[in-house]
N, C-alpha and C positions, 0 to 999 in steps of 0.2 A: 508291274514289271514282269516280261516273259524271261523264262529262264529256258535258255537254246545250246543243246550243245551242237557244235561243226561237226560234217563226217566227212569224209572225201577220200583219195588217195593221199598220202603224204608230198606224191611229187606235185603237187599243186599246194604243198605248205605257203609258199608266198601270197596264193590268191585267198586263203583259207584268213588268212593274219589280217588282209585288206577287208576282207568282208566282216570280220569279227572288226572288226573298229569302227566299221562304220554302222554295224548295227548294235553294238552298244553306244556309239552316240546316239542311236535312235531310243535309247533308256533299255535295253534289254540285258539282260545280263545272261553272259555269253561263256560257256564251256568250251574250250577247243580242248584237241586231241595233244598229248607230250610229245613234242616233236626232237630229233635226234639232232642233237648241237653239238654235242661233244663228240672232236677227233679222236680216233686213237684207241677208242673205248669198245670194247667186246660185250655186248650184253648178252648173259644167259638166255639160255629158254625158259628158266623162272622168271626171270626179269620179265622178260617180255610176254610171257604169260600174263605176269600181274598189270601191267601195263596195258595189256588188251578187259582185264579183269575193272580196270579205276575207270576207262571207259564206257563199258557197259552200264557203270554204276552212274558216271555222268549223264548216262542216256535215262534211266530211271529217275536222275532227281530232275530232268527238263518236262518240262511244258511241250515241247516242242523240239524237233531237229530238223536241222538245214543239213542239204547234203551239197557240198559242194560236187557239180558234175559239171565242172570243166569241158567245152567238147564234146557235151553229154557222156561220157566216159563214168562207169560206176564200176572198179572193180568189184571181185569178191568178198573181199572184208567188207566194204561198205554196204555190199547187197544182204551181210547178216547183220550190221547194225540196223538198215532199215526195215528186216521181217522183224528183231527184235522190240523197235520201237513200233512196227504196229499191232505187234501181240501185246502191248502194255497199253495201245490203246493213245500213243501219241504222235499228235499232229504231225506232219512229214511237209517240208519243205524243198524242193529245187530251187537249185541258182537258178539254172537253164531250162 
């Protein structure tokens, strides 16, 4: 079993959800990113610091990361998750 976390923009959370289900059907076990559900809610700059922090840590426990690039579309964030994951030396996947 490969252990993959997702990375992408969040405005592509709905394709990021499809993809994670179908490649954990395929037996992978699959990390995505916390995505923002709750209305109404203010989160700190701590918050969301640590949130960017449970991420990166996801990326360390994976085998591997898929970048979801919608569009081929790869903001900023996702362009430090993937120099980060190949300074650790793991495998890097595109959707597209």
């Amino acid at each position: 079993m490969k252990i993959i976390t997702l990375c992408g923009s969040l405005k592509f959370k709905k394709e990021m959800m499809i993809v994670a289900e179908k490649m954990a059907l395929k037996g992978n076990c699959i990390l995505t990113p916390v995505y923002s559900v709750l209305e109404n809610y203010e989160r700190t700059d701590e918050q969301l610091k640590q949130l960017k922090e449970a991420h990166f840590k996801r990326i360390e426990l994976s085998d591997a990361i898929l970048v979801i690039n919608k569009d081929k579309y790869i903001g900023k964030s996702t362009n430090l998750e993937i120099e980060y994951a190949k300074k650790l030396g793991k495998e890097i996947i595109y959707l597209e």
